[in-house]
C-alpha positions as CSV (number, residue, x, y, z in Angstrom):
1,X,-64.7,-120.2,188.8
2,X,-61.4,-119.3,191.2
3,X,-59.9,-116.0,191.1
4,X,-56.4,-115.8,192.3
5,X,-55.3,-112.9,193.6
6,X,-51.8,-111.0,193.7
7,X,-51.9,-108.1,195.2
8,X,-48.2,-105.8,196.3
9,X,-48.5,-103.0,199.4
10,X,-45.6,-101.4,200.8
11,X,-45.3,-101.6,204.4
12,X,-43.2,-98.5,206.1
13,X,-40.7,-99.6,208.9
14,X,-39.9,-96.5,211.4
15,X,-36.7,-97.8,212.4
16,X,-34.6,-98.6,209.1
17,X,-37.0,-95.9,207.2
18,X,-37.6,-98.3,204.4
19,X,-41.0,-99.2,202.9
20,X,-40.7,-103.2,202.5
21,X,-42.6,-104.9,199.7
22,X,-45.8,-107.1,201.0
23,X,-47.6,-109.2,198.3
24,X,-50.5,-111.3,199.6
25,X,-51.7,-113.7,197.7
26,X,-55.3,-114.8,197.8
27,X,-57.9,-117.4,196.5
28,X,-61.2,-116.4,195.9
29,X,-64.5,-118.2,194.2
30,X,-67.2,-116.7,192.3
31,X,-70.0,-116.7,194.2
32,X,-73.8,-116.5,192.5
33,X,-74.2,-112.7,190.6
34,X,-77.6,-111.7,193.0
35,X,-78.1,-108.8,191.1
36,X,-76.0,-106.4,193.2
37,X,-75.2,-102.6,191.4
38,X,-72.7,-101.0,193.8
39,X,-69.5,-101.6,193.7
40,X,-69.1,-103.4,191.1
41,X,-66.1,-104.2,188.5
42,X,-67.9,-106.1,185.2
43,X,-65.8,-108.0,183.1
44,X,-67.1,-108.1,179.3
45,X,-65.0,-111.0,177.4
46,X,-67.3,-110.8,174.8
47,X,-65.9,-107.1,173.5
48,X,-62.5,-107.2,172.4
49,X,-59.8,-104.4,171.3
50,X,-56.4,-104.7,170.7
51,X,-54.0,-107.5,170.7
52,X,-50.8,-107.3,173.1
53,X,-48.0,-108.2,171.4
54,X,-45.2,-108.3,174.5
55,X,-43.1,-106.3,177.0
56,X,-39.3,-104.9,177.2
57,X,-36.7,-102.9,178.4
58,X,-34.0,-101.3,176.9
59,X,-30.0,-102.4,176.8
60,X,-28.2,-98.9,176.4
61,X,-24.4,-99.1,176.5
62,X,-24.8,-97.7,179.9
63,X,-27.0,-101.1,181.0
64,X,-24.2,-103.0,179.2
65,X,-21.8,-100.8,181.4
66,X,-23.7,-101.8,184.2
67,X,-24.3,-105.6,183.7
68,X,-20.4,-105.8,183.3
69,X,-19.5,-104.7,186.7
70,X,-22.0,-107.2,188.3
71,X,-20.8,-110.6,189.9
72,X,-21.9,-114.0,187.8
73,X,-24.7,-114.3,190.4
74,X,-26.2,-110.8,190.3
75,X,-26.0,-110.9,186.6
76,X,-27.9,-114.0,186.0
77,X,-30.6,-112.5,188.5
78,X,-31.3,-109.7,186.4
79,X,-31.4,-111.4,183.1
80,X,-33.5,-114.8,184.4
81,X,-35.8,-112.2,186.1
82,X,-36.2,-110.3,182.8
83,X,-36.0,-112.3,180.3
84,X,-36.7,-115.8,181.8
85,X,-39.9,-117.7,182.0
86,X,-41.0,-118.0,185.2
87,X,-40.9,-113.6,186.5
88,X,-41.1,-110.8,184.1
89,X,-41.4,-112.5,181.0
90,X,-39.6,-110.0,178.9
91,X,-39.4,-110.8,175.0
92,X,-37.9,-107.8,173.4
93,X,-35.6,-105.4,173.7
94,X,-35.1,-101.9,172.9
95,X,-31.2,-100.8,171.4
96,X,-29.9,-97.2,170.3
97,X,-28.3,-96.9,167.2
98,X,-24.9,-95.4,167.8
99,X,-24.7,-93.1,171.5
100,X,-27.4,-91.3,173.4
101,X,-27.5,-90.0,176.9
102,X,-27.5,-93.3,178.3
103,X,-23.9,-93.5,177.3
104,X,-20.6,-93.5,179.1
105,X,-19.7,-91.0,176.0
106,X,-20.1,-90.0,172.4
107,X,-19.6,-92.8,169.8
108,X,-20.7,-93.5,166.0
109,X,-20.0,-96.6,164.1
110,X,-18.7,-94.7,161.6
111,X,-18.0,-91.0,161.0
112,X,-17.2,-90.6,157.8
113,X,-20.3,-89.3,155.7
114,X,-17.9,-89.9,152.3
115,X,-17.7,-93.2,153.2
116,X,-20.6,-94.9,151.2
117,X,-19.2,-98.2,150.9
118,X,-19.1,-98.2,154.9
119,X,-15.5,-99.7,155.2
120,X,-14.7,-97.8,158.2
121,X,-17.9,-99.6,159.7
122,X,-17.2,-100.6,163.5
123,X,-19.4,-102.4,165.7
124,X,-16.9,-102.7,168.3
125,X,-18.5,-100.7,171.1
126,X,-21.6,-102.5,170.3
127,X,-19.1,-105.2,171.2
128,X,-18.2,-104.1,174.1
129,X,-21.0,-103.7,176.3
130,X,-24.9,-104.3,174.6
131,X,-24.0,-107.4,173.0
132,X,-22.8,-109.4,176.5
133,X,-26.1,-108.5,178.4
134,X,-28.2,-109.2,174.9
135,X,-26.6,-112.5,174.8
136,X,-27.2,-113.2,178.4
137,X,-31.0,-112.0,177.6
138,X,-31.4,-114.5,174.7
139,X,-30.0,-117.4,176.9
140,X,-32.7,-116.8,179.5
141,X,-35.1,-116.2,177.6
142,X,-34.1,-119.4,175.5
143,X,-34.4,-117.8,172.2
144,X,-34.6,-114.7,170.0
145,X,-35.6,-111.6,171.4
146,X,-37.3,-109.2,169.3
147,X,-35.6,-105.9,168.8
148,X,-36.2,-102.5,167.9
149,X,-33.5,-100.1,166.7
150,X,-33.7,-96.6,167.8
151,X,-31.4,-93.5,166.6
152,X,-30.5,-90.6,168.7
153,X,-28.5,-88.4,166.4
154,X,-27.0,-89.0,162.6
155,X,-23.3,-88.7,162.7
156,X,-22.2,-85.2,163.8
157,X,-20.8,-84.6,160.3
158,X,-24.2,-85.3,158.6
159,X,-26.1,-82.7,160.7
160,X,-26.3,-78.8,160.4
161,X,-24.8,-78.3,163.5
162,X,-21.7,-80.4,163.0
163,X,-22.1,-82.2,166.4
164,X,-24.3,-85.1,167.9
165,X,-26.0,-83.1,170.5
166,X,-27.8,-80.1,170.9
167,X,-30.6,-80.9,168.3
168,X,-29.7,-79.7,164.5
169,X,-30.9,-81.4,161.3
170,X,-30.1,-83.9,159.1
171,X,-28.4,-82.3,156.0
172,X,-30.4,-82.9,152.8
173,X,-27.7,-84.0,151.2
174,X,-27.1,-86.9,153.5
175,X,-30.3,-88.3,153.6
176,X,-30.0,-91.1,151.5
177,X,-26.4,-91.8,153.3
178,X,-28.3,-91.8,156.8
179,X,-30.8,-94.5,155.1
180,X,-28.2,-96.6,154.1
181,X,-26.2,-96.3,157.4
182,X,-29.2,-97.3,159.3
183,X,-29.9,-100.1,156.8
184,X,-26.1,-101.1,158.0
185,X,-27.2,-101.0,161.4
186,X,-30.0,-104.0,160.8
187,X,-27.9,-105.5,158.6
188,X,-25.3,-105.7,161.3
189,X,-27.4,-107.3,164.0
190,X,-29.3,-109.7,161.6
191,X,-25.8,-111.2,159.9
192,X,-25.0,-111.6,163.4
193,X,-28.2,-113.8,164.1
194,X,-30.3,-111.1,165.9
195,X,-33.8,-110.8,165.6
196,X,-34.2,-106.9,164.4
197,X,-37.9,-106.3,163.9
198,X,-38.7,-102.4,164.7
199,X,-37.4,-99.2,163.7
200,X,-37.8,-95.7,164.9
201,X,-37.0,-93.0,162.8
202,X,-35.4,-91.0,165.4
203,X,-35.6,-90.8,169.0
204,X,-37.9,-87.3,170.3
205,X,-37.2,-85.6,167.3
206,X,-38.9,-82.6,168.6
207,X,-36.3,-81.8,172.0
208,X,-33.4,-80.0,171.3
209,X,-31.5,-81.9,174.1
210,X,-27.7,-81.5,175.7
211,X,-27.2,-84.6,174.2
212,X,-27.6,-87.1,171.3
213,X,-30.6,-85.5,169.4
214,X,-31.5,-84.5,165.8
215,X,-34.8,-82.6,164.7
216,X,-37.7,-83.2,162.8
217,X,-40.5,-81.7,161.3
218,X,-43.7,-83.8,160.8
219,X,-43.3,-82.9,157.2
220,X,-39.4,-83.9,157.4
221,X,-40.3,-87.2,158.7
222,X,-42.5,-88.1,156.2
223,X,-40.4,-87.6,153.5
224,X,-37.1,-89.0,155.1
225,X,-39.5,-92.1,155.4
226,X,-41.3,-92.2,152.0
227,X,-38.5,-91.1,149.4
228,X,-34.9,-92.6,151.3
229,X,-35.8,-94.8,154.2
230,X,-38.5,-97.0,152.7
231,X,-36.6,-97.0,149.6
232,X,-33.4,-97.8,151.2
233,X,-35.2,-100.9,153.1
234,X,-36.9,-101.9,149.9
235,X,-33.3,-102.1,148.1
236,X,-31.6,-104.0,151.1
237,X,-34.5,-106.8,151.4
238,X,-35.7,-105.4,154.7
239,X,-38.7,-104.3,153.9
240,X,-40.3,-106.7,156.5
241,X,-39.0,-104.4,159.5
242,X,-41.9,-102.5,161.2
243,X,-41.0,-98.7,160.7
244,X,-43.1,-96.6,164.0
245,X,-43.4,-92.9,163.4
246,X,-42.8,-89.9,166.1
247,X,-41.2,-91.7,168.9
248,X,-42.0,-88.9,171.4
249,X,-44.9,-87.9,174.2
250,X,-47.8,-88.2,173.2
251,X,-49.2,-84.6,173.3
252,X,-48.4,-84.7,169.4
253,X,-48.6,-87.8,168.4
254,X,-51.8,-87.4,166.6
255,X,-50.9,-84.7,164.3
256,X,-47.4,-86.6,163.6
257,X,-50.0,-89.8,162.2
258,X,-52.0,-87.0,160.7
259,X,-49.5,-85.7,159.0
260,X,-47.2,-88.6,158.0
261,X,-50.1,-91.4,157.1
262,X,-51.4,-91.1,153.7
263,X,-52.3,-93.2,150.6
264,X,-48.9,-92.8,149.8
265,X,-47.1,-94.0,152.9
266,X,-49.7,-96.0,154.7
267,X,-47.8,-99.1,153.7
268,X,-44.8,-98.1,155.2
269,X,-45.5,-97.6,158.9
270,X,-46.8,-100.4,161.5
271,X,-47.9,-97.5,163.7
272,X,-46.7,-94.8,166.3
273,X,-44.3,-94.8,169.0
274,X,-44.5,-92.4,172.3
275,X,-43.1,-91.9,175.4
276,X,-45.0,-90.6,178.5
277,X,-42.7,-87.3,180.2
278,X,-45.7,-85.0,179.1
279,X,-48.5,-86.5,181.0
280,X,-51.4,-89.0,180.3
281,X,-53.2,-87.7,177.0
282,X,-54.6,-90.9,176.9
283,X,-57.4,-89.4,174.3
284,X,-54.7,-89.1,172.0
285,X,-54.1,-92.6,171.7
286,X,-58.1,-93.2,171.2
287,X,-57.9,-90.7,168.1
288,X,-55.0,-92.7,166.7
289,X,-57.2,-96.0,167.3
290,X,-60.4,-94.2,165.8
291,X,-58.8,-92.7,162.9
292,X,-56.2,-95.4,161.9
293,X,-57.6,-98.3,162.7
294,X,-55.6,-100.5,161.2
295,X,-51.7,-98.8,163.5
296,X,-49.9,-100.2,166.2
297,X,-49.8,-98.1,169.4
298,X,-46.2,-98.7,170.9
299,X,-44.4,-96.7,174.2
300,X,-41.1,-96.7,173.6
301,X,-39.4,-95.0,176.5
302,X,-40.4,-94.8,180.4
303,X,-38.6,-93.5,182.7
304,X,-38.7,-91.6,186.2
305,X,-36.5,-88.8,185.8
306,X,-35.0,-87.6,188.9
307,X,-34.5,-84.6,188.2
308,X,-38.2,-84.3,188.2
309,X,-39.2,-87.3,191.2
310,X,-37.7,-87.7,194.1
311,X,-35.6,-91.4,194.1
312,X,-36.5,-92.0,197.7
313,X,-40.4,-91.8,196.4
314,X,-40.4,-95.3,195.1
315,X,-43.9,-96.4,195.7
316,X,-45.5,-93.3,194.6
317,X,-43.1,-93.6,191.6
318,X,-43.7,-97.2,190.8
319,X,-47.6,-96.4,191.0
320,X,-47.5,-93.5,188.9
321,X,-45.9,-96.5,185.5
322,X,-49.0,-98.8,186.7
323,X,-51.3,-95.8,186.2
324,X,-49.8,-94.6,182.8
325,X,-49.7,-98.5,181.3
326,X,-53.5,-98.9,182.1
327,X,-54.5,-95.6,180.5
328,X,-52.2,-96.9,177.7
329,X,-53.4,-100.4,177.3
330,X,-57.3,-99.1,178.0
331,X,-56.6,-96.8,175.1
332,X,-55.2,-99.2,172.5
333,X,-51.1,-99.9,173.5
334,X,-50.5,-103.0,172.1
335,X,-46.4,-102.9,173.2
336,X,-44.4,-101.4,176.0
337,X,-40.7,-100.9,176.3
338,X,-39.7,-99.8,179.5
339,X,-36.2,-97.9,179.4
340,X,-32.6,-98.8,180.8
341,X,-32.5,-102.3,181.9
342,X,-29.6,-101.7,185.0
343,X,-27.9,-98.2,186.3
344,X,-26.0,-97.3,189.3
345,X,-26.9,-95.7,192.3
346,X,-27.2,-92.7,191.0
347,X,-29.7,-93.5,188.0
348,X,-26.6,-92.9,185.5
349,X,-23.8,-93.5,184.0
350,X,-25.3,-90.7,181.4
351,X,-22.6,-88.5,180.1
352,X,-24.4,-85.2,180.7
353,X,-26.1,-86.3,184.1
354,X,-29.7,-86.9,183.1
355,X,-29.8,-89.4,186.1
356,X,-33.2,-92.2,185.9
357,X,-34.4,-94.9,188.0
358,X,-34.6,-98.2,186.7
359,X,-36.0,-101.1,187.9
360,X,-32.5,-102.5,189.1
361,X,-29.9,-100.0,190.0
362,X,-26.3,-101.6,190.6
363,X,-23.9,-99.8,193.8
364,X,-20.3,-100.1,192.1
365,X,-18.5,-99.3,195.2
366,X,-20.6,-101.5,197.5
367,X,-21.2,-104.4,195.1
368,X,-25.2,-104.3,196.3
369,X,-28.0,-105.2,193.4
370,X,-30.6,-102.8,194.6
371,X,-34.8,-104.4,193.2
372,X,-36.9,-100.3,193.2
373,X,-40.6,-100.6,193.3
374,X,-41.0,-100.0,189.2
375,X,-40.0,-103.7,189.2
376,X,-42.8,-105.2,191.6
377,X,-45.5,-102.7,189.9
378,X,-44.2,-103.7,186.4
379,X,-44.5,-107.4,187.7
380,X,-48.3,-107.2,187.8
381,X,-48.4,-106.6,184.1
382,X,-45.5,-108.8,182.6
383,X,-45.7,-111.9,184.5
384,X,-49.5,-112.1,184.3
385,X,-50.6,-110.6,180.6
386,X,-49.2,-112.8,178.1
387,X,-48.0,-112.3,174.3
388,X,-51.6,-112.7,172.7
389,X,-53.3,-111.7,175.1
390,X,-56.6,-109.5,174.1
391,X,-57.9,-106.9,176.0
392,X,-61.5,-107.1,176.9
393,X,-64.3,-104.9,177.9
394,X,-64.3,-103.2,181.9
395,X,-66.4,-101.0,183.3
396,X,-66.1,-99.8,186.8
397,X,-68.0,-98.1,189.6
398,X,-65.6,-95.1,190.4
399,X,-62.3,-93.3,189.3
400,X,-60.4,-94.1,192.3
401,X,-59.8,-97.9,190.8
402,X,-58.0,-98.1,187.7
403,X,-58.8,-100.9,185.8
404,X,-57.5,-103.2,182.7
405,X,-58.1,-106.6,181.5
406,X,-56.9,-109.4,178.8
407,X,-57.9,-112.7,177.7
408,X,-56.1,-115.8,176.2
409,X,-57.1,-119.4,175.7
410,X,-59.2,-120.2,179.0
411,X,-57.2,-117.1,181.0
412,X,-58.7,-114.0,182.2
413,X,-56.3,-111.4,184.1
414,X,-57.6,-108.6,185.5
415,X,-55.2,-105.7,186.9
416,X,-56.5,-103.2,189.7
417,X,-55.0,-100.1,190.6
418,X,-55.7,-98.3,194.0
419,X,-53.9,-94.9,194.7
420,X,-55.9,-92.7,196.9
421,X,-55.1,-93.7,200.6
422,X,-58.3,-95.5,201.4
423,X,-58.8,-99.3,201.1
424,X,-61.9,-99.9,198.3
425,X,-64.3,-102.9,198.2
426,X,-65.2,-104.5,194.6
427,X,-67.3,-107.0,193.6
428,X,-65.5,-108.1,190.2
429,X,-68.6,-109.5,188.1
430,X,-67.7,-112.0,184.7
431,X,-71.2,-113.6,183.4
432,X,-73.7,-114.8,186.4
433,X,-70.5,-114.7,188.9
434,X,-69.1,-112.5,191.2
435,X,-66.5,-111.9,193.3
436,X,-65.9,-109.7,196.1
437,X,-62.4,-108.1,196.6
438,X,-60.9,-105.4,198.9
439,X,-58.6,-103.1,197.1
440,X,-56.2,-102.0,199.6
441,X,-55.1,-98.2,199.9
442,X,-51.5,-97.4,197.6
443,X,-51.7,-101.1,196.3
444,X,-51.6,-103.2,192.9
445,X,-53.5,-105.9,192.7
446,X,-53.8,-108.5,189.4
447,X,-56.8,-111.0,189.7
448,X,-56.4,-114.2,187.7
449,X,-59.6,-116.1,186.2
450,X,-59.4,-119.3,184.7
451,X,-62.8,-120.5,183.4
């Protein structure tokens, strides 16, 4: 057997005071397992888990913003390295339902709650910037994207507060309107020939934030879902869309499934959505796997948030996603949605400054298409684990690798995560073979078996 190895280090240059990307690429062949016990990575195809169903990013109107200012050349770099089939590999895509942050301002596709019939309905800022860069992304990708719709706020006139941000509620007597105006939203993108085939119920919908955002009991949740939402769907003929609950970190995701998953609804949900700003709590994940077997584990929302990480920090950044997706996948994830797609220098436009990195950020002023490290860590997953793909059994000599691997057809890829400051031998065992690797220190590293 070969094993091919890719493995990204950042090499730091004192005179421009840049760390530059090195990715050595290496092939190896399994030599004779002589019964060696240190050291060793074992591979275990023969114990299987969950079954990846694909990567993505997210086109927020600020993206759009963003892929609109670009030249013809930097744009079809971002969407062929996203979306094509030969780099990242992306095959959905994560859209808000009217504004959120990630916004160059507030906007609603229609504001009228009295207005059941929806014939003020305007898609027109959809228009204007997410549709270009999700057409774009459907031409590289040479077909339909999967997509999963994600509300921020109701219109401001549905809520208790009487504005989109800020948190409030959703008015009881507007629920069934707020069904029906998201079952516009699908509607909207499918008439159109888009490929809508997941649903959030609302994004965070436990932050009161200074923008976009709408609150939520567990209990609310449940019966938004089970007495308008699912009904609404049912009535509408899109009851095939997969409806995730919580959409959140995952400190609380457990007691959201708790809560929300019954006899009664069980049908209704595909599984739970989370995002990752409150730390690992990988276990939570596992007591979602152990207690509904049968749910989808999906992250929703990544981000480094600078007001929390430093932007100049990019390799300690990037390492810090490639630590969170292997506790994620080793615990169940079977999708990941990264968020914005393209921002500016600054991590924004965002119309109350919550600046992010991205993977590209876009300099207006100086017309420069700027690759951050999140790209070449995310790299190691995307390009290599494909759509299908089942994770198999690891086990692993010591805490200072983080491991994960997947299997498909005759394919076996293995991902290895180094982040102390020391280089780390392995000897990565599958069957009677063995392999011996060095891990170098701060590096990535995905192995590729094919049997």
């Amino acid at each position: 057997m070969l094993l091919n190895l890719y493995t990204t280090t950042y090499e730091y240059d004192k005179d421009s005071q840049k760390k530059s990307r090195q990715l050595l690429r290496q092939q190896l062949e399994f030599e004779k397992d002589i019964e060696r016990e240190n050291e060793l990575i074992n591979l275990y195809p023969q114990m299987t888990y969950q079954t990846l169903e694909g990567f993505g990013g997210a086109i927020t109107d600020s993206a759009g913003y963003m892929y609109a200012q670009m030249s013809e050349e930097q744009k079809q770099q971002v969407v062929q390295n996203y979306f094509g089939r030969d780099a990242m590999k992306y095959r959905m895509v994560r859209i808000p339902i009217d504004s959120c942050d990630f916004s160059l301002g507030h906007y609603e596709a229609d504001s009228d709650p009295e207005d059941t019939e929806f014939a003020k309905f305007s898609f027109e800022r959809v228009e204007k910037y997410i549709l270009p860069l999700l057409d774009a992304a459907e031409a590289a990708y040479g077909g339909k994207l999967d997509i999963m719709l994600s509300p921020w706020s109701p219109p401001a006139a549905m809520k208790s507060n009487q504005e989109r941000n800020h948190g409030g509620k959703l008015l009881p007597e507007y629920r069934a309107q707020w069904a029906e105006y998201i079952c516009r939203y699908i509607e909207e993108y499918r008439n159109r020939g888009y490929h809508v085939t997941k649903l959030t119920l609302q994004n965070e919908p436990k932050a009161v934030q200074t923008w976009d955002s709408c609150i939520y009991t567990a209990q609310e949740q449940k019966e938004f879902l089970r007495d308008y939402m699912w009904t609404a769907l049912c009535a509408h003929g899109l009851d095939d869309i997969e409806i995730y609950l919580w959409d959140h970190n995952k400190e609380r995701v457990f007691e959201w499934a708790q809560t929300i998953i019954d006899d009664e609804t069980t049908h209704m949900v595909a599984g739970m959505a989370f995002h990752w700003y409150s730390g690992d709590h990988f276990e939570a994940l596992r007591m979602i796997k152990e207690r509904f077997p049968d749910k989808k584990l999906l992250l929703s929302e990544a981000c480094i948030e600078f007001s929390k990480f430093a932007a100049e920090d990019g390799p300690n950044n990037a390492q810090k996603y490639a630590h969170d997706m292997i506790g994620n996948l080793n615990e169940g994830m079977n999708t990941f949605f990264d968020w914005n797609l393209i921002l500016d220098q600054e991590g924004g436009p965002n119309h109350v400054n919550n600046f992010c990195d991205a993977p590209y950020l876009y300099n207006i002023a100086a017309g420069s298409l700027q690759e951050r490290n999140i790209l070449d860590y995310l790299w190691h997953f995307t390009h290599f684990i494909e759509n299908g793909a089942v994770r198999i059994g690891v086990t692993r000599y010591t805490d200072a690798l983080e491991v994960t691997a997947f299997s498909k057809d005759d394919t076996i890829v293995v991902v290895i995560l180094n982040r102390t400051e020391k280089q780390l031998p392995a000897y990565l065992r599958l069957g009677d073979g063995c392999a011996h690797v060095e891990v170098p220190a701060k590096s990535i590293t995905t192995g590729v078996i094919r049997k």
